[in-house]
C-alpha positions as CSV (number, residue, x, y, z in Angstrom):
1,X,32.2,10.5,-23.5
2,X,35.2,7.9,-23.0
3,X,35.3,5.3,-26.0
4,X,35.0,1.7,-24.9
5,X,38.4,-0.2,-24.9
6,X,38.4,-2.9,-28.2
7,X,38.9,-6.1,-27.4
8,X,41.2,-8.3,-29.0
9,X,40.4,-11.7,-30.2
10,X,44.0,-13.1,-29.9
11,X,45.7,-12.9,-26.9
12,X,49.6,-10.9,-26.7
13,X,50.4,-12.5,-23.0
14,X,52.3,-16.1,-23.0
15,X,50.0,-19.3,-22.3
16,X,51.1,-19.6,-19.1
17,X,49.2,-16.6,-17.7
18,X,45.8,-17.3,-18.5
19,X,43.6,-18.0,-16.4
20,X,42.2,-21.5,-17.0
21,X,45.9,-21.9,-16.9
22,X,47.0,-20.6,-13.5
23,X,44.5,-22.1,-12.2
24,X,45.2,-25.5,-13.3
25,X,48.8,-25.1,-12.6
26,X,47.5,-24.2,-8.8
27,X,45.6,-27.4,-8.8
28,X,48.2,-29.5,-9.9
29,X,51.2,-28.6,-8.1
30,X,48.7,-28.4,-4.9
31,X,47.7,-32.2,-5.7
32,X,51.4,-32.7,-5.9
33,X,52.2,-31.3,-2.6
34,X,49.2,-32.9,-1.3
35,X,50.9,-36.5,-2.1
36,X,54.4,-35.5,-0.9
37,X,53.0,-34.6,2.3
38,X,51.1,-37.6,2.8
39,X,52.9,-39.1,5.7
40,X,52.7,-36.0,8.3
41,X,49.7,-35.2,10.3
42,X,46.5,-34.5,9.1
43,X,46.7,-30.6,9.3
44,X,49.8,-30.2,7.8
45,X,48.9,-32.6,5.1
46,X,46.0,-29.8,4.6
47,X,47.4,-26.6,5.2
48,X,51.0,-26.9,3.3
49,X,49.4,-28.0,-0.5
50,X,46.9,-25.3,0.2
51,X,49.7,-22.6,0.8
52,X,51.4,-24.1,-2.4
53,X,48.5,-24.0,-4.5
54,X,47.8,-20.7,-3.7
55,X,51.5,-19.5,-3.5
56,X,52.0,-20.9,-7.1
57,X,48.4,-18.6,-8.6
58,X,49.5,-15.6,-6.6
59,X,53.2,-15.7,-8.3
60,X,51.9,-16.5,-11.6
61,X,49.3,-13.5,-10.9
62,X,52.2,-11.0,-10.1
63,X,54.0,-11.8,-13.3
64,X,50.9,-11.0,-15.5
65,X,50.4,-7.9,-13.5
66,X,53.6,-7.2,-13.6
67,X,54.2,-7.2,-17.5
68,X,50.7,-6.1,-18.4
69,X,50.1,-2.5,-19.7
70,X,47.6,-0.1,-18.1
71,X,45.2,-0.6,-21.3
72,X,45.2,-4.1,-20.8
73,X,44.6,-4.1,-17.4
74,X,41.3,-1.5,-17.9
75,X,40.0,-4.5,-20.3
């Protein structure tokens, strides 16, 4: 029988890729875009600070899967 993976209390990866973290910077930066694109039509005003929101989790997501180990990722 397989031993269960330890967890660690402190965390090796930079700020920046936690989730709370990515998620917030999502937010932000779609809130941002959201204000820059106030003066176009309603659907664009919509649809491009969505696409930045999530383009901006899904990049930070790739880094973190990108420098994470195979043990981390099985936690």
């Amino acid at each position: 029988m397989e031993q269960p993976i330890a967890r660690t209390r402190g965390s090796d990866r930079p700020w920046f890729f936690r989730t709370s973290v990515r998620i917030t910077a999502a937010v932000v930066t779609a809130v941002v875009a959201y204000v820059l694109t106030r003066g176009l039509s309603d659907e664009l005003n919509l649809l491009i600070p969505y696409d930045v929101g999530v383009a901006v989790y899904l990049a930070l997501f790739c880094l973190l899967m990108e420098r994470t180990s195979s043990e981390r990722a099985a936690e």
